[in-house]
GUGU-66083 format. One record per residue (C-alpha): x, y, z; residue in three letters. Coordinates in Angstrom, 2 decimals, padded with zeros to 5 digits. Example, Ala and Ser with C-alpha at 12.3 -4.5 7.8 and 13.67 -1.06 7.14 Angstrom:
<pts>
        xx        yy        zz   res
    012.30   -004.50    007.80   ALA
    013.67   -001.06    007.14   SER
</pts>
This chain:
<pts>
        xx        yy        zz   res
   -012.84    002.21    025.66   UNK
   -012.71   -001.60    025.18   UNK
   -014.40   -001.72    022.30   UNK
   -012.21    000.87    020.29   UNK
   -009.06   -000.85    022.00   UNK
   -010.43   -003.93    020.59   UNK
   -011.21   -002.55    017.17   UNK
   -007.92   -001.50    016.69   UNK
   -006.46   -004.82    017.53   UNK
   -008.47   -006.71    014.80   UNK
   -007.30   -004.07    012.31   UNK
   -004.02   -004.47    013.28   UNK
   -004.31   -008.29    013.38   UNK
   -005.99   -008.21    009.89   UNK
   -003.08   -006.32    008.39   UNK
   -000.37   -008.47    009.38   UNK
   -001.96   -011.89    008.19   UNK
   -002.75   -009.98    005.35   UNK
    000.47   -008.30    004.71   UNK
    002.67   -011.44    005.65   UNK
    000.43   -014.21    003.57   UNK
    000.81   -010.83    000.32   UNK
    004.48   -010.95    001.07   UNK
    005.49   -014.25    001.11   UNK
    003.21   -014.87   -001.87   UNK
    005.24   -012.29   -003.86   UNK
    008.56   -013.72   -002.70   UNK
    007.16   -017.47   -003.36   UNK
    006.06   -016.32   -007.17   UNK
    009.47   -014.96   -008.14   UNK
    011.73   -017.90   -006.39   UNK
    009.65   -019.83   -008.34   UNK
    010.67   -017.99   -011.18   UNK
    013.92   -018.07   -011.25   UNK
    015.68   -020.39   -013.64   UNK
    018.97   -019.68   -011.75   UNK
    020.65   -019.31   -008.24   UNK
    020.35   -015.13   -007.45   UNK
    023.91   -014.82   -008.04   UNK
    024.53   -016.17   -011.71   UNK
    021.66   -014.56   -013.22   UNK
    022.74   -011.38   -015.25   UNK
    022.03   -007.95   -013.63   UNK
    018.94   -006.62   -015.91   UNK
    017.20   -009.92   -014.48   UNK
    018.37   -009.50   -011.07   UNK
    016.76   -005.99   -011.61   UNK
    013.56   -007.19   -013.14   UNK
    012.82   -009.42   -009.82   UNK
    013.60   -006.53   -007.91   UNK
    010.77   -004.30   -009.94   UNK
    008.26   -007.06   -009.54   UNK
    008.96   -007.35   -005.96   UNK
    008.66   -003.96   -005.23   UNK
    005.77   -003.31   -007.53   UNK
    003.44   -006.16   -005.33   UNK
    005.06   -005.25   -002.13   UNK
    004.19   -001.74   -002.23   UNK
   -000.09   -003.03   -002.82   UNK
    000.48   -005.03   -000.58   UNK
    002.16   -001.80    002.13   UNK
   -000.85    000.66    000.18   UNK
   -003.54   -001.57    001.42   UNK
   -002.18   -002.19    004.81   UNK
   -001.79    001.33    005.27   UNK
   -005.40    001.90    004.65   UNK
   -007.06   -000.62    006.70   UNK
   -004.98    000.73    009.86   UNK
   -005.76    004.23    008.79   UNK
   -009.55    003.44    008.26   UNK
   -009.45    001.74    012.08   UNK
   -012.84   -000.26    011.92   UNK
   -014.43    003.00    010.45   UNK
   -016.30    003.41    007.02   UNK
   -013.57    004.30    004.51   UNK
   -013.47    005.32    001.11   UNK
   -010.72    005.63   -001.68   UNK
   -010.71    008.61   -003.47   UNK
   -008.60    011.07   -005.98   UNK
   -008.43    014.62   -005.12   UNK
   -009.65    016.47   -008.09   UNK
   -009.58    019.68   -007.01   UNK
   -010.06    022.03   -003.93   UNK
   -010.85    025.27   -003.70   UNK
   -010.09    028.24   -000.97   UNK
   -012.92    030.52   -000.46   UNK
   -015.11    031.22    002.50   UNK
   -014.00    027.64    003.80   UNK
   -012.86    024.79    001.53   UNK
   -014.23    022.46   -000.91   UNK
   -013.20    019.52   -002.33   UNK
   -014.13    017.25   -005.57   UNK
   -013.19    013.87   -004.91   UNK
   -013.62    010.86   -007.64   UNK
   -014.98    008.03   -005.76   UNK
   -015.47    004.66   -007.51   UNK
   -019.17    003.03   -007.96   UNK
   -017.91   -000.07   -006.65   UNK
   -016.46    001.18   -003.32   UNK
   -017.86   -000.56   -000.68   UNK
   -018.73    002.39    001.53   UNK
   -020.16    004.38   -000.86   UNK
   -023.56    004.07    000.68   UNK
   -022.03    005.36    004.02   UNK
   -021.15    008.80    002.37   UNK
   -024.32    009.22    000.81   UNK
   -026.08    008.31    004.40   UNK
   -023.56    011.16    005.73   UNK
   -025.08    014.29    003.44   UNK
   -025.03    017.04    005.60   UNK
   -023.61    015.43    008.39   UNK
   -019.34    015.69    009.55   UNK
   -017.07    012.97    008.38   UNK
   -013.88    012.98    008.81   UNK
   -011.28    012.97    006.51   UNK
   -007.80    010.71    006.63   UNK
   -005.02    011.42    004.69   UNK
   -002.97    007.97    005.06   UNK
    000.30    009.39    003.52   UNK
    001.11    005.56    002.09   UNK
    004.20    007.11    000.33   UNK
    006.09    007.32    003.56   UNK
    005.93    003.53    004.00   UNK
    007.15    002.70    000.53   UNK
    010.27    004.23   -000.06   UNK
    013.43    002.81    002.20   UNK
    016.52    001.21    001.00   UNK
    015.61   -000.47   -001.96   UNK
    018.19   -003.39   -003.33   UNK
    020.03   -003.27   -006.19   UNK
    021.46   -005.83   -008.32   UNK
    024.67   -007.66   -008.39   UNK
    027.04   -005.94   -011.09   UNK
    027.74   -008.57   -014.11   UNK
    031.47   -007.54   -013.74   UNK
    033.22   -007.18   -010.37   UNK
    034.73   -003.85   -009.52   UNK
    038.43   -003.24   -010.31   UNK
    040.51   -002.97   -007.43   UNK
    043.63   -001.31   -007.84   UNK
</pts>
């Protein structure tokens, strides 16, 4: 039980340096940017930042998501291609030459794996800023 206990702290540790040292380098890259102070630039720019941010955050969230999901284990990417209901169920998954646990699956014919479905979209949505309006509200 110490092992897995300390398994899942490394993972855990690995995706937070990860995650912070992705985040701040997204934030860094667009103050950088910026040729003005937040609240003079125009609103389509204030909403461009926004899209970049949220573009490299969520990779950043998508891979985190993974390596806690994966927990130490062998893990492979895939697309769902198709899956089919018969006597049990099969599924065609698209799995990339490159992945680095490719040799694992292969190893695992006719053996049980188990299968993780990390559900990243749940940890990208939230409330997402908007930019300033170019012209105040009227109050009346």
């Amino acid at each position: 039980m110490k092992n897995k206990v300390n398994i899942e702290t490394q993972a855990a540790t690995i995706s937070e340096k990860f995650l912070l040292g992705d985040l701040i380098k997204a934030c860094l890259a667009e103050i950088r940017q910026m040729p003005f102070a937040w609240g003079v630039l125009p609103e389509k720019d204030q909403q461009k930042i926004i899209d970049r941010l949220q573009a490299k955050i969520s990779e950043a969230v998508r891979q985190t998501v993974q390596i806690i999901a994966a927990d130490a284990r062998p893990a492979l990417h895939a697309e769902v291609e198709s899956v089919t209901f018969k006597d049990g169920i099969k599924a065609i998954m698209q799995i990339s030459k490159s992945c680095a646990d490719r040799h694992e699956l292969a190893d695992s014919t006719g053996q049980s794996v188990l299968i993780v479905l990390p559900q990243m979209d749940k940890y990208l949505g939230g409330d997402m800023p908007v930019p300033e309006k170019d012209q105040p509200e009227l109050t009346i």
